[in-house]
C-alpha positions in Angstrom: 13.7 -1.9 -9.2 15.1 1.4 -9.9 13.4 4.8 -11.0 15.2 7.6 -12.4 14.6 11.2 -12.2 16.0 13.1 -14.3 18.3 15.3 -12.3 16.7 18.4 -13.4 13.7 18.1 -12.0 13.2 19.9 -8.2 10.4 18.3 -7.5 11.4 14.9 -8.1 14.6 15.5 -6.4 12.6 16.6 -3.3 11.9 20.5 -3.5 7.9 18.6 -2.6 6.6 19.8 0.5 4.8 17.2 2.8 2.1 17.6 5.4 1.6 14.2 7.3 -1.3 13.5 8.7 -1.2 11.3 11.3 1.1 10.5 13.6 1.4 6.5 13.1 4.3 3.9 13.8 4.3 4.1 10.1 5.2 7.2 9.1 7.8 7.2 11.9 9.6 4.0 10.6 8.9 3.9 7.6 7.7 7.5 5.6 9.7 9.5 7.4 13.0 8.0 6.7 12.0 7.8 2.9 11.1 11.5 2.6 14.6 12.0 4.1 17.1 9.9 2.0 15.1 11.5 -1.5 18.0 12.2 -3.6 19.1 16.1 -2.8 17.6 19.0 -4.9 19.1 20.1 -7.7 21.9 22.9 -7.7 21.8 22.6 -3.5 24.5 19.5 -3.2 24.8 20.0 0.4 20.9 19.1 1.0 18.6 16.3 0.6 15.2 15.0 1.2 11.6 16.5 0.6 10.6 18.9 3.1 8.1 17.6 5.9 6.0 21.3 6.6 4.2 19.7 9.7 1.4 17.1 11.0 -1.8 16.5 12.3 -2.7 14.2 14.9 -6.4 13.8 16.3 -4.1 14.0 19.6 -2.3 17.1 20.1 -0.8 15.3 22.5 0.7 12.6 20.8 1.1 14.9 17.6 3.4 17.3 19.6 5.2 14.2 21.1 5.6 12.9 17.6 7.1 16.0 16.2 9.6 16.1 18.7 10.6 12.5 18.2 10.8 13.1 14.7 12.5 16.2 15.1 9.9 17.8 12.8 9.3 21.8 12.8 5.8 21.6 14.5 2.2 20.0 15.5 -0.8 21.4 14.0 -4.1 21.2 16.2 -5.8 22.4 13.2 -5.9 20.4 10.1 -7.2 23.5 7.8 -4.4 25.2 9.1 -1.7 22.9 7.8 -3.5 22.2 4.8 -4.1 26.0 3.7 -0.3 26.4 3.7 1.2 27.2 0.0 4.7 24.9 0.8 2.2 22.1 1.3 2.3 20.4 -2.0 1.7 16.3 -1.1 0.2 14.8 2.1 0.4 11.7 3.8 -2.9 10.2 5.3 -1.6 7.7 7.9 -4.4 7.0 10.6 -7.0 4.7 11.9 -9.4 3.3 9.0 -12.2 5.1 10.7 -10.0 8.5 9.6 -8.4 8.1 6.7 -11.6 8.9 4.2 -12.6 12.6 5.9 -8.4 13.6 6.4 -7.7 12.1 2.6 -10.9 14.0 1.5 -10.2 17.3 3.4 -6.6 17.1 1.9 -8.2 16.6 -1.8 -10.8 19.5 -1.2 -7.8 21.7 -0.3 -6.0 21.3 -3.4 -3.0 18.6 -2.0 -1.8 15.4 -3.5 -2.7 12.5 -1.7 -0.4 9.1 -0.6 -3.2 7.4 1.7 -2.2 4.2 3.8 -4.7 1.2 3.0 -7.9 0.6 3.6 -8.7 4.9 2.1 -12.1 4.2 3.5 -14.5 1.8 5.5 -17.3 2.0 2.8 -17.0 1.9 -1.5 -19.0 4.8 -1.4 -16.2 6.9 -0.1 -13.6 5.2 -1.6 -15.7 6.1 -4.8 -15.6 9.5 -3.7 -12.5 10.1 -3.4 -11.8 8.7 -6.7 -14.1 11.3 -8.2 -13.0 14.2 -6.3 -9.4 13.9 -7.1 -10.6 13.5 -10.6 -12.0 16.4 -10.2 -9.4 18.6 -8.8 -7.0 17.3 -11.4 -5.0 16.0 -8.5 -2.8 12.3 -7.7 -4.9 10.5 -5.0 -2.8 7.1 -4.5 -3.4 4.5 -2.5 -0.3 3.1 -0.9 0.2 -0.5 -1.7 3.9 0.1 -1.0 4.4 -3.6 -1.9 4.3 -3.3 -5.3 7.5 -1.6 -4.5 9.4 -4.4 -3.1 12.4 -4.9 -5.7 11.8 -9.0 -5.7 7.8 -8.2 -6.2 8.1 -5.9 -9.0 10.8 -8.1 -10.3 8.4 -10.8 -10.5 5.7 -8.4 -12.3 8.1 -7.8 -15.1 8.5 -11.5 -15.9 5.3 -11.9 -15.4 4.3 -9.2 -17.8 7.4 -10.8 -20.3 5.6 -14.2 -20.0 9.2 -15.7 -18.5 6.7 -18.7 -16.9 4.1 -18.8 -19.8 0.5 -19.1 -19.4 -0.7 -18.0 -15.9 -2.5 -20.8 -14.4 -3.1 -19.8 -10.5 -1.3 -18.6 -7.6 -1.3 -18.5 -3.3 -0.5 -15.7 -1.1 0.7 -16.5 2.5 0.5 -13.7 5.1 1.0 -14.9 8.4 2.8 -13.0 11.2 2.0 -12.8 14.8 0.4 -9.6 16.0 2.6 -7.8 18.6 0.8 -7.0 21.7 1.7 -3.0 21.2 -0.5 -3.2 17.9 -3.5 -5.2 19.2 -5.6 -2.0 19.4 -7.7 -0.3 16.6 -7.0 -3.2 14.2 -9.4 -5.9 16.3 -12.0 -3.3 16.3 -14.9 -3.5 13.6 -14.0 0.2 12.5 -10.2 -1.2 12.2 -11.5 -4.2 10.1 -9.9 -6.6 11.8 -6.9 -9.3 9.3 -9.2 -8.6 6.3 -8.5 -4.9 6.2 -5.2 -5.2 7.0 -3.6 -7.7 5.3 -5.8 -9.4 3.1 -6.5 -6.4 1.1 -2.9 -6.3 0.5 -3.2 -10.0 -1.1 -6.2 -8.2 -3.2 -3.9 -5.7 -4.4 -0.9 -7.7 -5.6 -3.3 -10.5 -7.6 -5.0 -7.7 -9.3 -1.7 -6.1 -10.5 0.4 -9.2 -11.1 -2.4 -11.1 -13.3 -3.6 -7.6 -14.7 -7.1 -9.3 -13.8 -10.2 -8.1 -12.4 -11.3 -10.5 -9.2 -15.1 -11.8 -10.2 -15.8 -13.9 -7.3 -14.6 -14.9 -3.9 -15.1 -17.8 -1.3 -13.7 -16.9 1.9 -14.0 -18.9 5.7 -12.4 -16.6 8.9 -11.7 -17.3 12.4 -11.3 -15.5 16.1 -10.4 -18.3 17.7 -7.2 -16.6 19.9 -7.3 -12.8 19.9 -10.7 -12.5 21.5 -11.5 -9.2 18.8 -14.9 -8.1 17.3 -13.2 -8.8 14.0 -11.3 -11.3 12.3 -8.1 -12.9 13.8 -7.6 -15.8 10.5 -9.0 -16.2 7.1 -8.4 -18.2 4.0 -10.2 -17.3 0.9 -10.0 -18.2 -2.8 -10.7 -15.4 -5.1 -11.5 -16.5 -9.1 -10.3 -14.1 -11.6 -12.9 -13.1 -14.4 -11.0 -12.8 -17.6 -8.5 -15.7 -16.9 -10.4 -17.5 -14.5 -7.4 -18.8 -12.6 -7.9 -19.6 -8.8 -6.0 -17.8 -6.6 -5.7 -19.1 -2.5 -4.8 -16.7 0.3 -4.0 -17.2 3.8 -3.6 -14.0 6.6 -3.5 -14.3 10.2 -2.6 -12.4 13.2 -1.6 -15.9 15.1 -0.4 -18.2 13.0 3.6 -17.8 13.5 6.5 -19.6 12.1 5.5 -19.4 8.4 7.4 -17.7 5.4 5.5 -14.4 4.1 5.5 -15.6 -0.2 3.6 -15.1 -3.1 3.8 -17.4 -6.0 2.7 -17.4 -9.5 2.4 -20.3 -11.3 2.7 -20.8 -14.8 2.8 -23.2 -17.8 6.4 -22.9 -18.1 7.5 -22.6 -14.6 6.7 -21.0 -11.6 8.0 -17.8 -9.4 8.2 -17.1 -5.9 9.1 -14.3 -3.7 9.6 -14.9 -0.1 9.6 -13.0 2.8 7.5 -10.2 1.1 5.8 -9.0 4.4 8.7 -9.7 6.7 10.4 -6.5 8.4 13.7 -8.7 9.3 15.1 -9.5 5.7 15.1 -8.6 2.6 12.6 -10.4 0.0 13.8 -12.6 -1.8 12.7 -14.1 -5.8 12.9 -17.8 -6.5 12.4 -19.6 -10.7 10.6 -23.0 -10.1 10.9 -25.1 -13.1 10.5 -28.8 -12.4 12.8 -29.8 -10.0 15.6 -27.1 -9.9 14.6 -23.9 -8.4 16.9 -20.7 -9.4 17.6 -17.9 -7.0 17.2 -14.6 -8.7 18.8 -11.8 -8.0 16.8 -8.1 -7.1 18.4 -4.7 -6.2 16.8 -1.4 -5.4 15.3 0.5 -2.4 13.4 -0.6 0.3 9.5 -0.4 -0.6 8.7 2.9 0.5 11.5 4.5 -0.5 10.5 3.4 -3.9 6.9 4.5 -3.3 8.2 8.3 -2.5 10.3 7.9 -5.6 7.5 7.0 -8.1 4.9 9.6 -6.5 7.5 12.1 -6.7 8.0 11.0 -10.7 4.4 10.9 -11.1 3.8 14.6 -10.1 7.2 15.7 -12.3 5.5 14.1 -15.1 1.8 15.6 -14.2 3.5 18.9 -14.5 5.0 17.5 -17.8 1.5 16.6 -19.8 1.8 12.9 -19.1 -0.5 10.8 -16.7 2.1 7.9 -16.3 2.3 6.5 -12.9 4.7 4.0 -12.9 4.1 0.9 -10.5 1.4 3.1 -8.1 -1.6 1.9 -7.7 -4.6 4.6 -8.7 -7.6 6.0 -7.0 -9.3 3.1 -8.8 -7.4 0.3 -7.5 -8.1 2.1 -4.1 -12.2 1.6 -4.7 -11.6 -2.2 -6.7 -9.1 -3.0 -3.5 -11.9 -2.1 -1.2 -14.7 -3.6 -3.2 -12.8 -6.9 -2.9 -12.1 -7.1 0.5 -15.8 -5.7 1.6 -16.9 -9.4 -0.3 -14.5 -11.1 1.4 -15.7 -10.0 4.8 -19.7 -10.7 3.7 -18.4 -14.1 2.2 -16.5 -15.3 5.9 -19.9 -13.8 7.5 -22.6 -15.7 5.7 -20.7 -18.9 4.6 -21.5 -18.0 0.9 -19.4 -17.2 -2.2 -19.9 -14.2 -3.2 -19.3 -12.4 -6.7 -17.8 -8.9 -7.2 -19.4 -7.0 -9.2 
């Protein structure tokens, strides 16, 4: 997937100043390295990538200690004071789930634009309020499903959306990776939300935007059976769609090893398939399943974030250019729907029941 700016545009080509807020394995291995490789400002040939103004760790700490790593001009102990700066035009809310509603709020209240890792919040309620408060402020609050971003994923929505495999009948998402020890922290606490949160949300996200459908009901069973959490280790969960009605399975684990990461669509005409979607070892890849021959097709473009920095850099040139288009970024909205999901998933594993989404 490629996006264009048009080479006139500063902002686009990185004139945007970013504030990140949190100092997370993320935004060192992934943000970070996307912000810098931004194609170079216009009319400065001998400079690239958006600006990074600062960030804010709950650990001055581990913020100083980040900043140095990073090689970034400087900690803030104060978030006010890194968000009242004028070069501060876009912030990056990377932090636990229990954080990531009051920084991506505070950011909103102080006039910023807003790429917030997933979950945004722990409850609808905020997730709803952040929706309305960047609505509000007239300001891009997006939630960063940087999948959707993946060349061979967003490949796959565009056949989709040119109905390359006909009528959509159903799909599966598989989502299985071993949780390294170093990560086995927050994210099997309740307030980290446990495989749910993490992944499964993800699975949310990409049915909702592939099948352009609404979820209506889901049926879900979870485990702890090896990580010894308060949360969930394991779940498998079939969400129904409500205008199509298609059944969609999903299976996400933190112990399940040795099984491809894929999503596939299938259709009346065929089916598609994109391995290795969540895999940080190699590239995704797009298969065409029709009867018994199976086509490899080929995907270029950037790695997902990259892609992500791109289109929320677009966005904002064409905010300041009287259109609301947003490309392949999810909205505030998908941000509350996302959530709303997920929460059902979670009371569906916990009472044995399926449960509809209203």
């Amino acid at each position: 997937m490629k996006i264009e700016a048009p080479s006139s545009n500063p902002e686009q080509s990185g004139a945007i100043g970013w504030a990140l807020l949190g100092a997370s394995r993320v935004a060192q291995k992934f943000l970070i390295p996307a912000l810098r490789t931004q194609p170079h400002p216009a009319g400065q040939p001998g400079r690239s990538g958006a600006p990074i103004i600062g960030v804010y760790s709950h650990s001055p700490r581990g913020g100083n200690a980040f900043a140095s790593y990073n090689r970034l001009v400087r900690a803030y102990e104060n978030l006010d004071e890194l968000l009242a700066r004028d070069d501060v035009n876009a912030v990056y809310v990377s932090s636990q789930p229990c954080h990531q509603y009051a920084l991506a709020l505070a950011a909103l209240e102080a006039g910023k634009h807003v790429l917030c890792e997933t979950p945004v919040a722990l409850a609808h309620s905020e997730a709803a309020a952040l929706e309305r408060t960047a609505r509000m402020q007239g300001l891009l609050f997006v939630p960063n499903y940087a999948y959707r971003g993946d060349a061979a994923l967003a490949r796959m929505a565009e056949l989709v959306r040119d109905y390359a495999i006909g009528e959509l009948l159903g799909g599966q998402i598989i989502n299985c990776a071993l949780l390294p020890p170093d990560l086995q922290t927050w994210r099997l606490r309740p307030d980290g939300g446990g495989v749910v949160l993490d992944r499964t949300i993800h699975d949310i996200d990409l049915v909702r935007w592939l099948f352009a459908d609404e979820v209506d009901r889901v049926a879900a069973l979870a485990s702890r059976r090896a990580l010894g959490g308060d949360v969930d280790d394991e779940v498998v969960v079939n969400l129904r769609l409500r205008r199509g009605g298609q059944l969609v399975h999903c299976h996400d684990s933190f112990v399940t090893p040795h099984r491809f990461s894929s999503v596939e669509i299938y259709g009346s005409r065929g089916s598609l398939r994109v391995h290795h979607w969540w895999s940080r070892r190699r590239p995704s890849e797009l298969l065409h399943v029709r009867n018994d021959e199976v086509e490899v097709i080929p995907v270029d473009g950037p790695d997902h974030y990259t892609a992500t920095v791109r289109a929320f850099h677009l966005a904002l040139y064409n905010r300041a250019n009287g259109s609301t288009r947003t490309g392949f970024l999810a909205t505030a909205n998908d941000g509350v729907r996302n959530l709303q999901t997920a929460l059902a998933v979670l009371e569906s594993a916990r009472n044995g029941v399926s449960v509809r989404v209203e």
